[in-house]
C-alpha positions in Angstrom: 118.7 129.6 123.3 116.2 132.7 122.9 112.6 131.8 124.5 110.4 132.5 122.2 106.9 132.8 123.4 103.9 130.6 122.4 101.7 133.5 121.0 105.0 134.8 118.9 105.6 131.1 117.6 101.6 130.8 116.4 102.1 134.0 114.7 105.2 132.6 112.8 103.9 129.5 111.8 100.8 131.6 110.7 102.8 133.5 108.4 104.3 130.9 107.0 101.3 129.2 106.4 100.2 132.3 104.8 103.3 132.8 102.6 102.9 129.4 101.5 99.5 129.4 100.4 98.0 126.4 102.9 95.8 129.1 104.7 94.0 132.1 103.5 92.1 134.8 106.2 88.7 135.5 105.9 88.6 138.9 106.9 84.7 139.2 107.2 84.4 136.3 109.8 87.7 136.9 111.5 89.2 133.6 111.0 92.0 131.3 109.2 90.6 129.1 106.0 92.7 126.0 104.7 93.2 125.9 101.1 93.2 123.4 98.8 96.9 122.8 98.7 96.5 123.2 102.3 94.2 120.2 102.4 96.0 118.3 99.9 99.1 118.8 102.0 97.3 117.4 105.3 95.7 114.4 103.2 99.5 113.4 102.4 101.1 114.1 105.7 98.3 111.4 107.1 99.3 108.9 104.6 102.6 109.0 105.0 102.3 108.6 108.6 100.1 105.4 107.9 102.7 103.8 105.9 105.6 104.2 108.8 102.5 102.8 111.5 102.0 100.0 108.9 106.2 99.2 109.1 105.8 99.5 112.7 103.3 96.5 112.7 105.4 94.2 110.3 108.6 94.7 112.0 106.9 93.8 115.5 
């Protein structure tokens, strides 16, 4: 397995998160801006992950 090093994974998952329209850059103030479907994305991967810890409470 190829390492692959920290700095040239966060670059990869930036692009992707560019390509895929969850971040935008602000070029004046040098930094990465969630968008909307970038939000909207995090708001559902939280409630999906609150339905599998509610299962994990009924089945215990």
């Amino acid at each position: 397995m190829a390492h692959i090093s920290a700095f040239t994974q966060l670059k990869e998952y930036l692009r992707m998160l560019l390509d895929n329209g969850m971040l935008s850059i602000d070029e004046k103030a040098m930094q990465y801006k969630t968008t909307e479907p970038g939000r909207n994305f995090i708001k559902m991967y939280e409630r999906i992950g609150l339905m599998f810890d509610r299962r994990q409470i009924r089945s215990e």
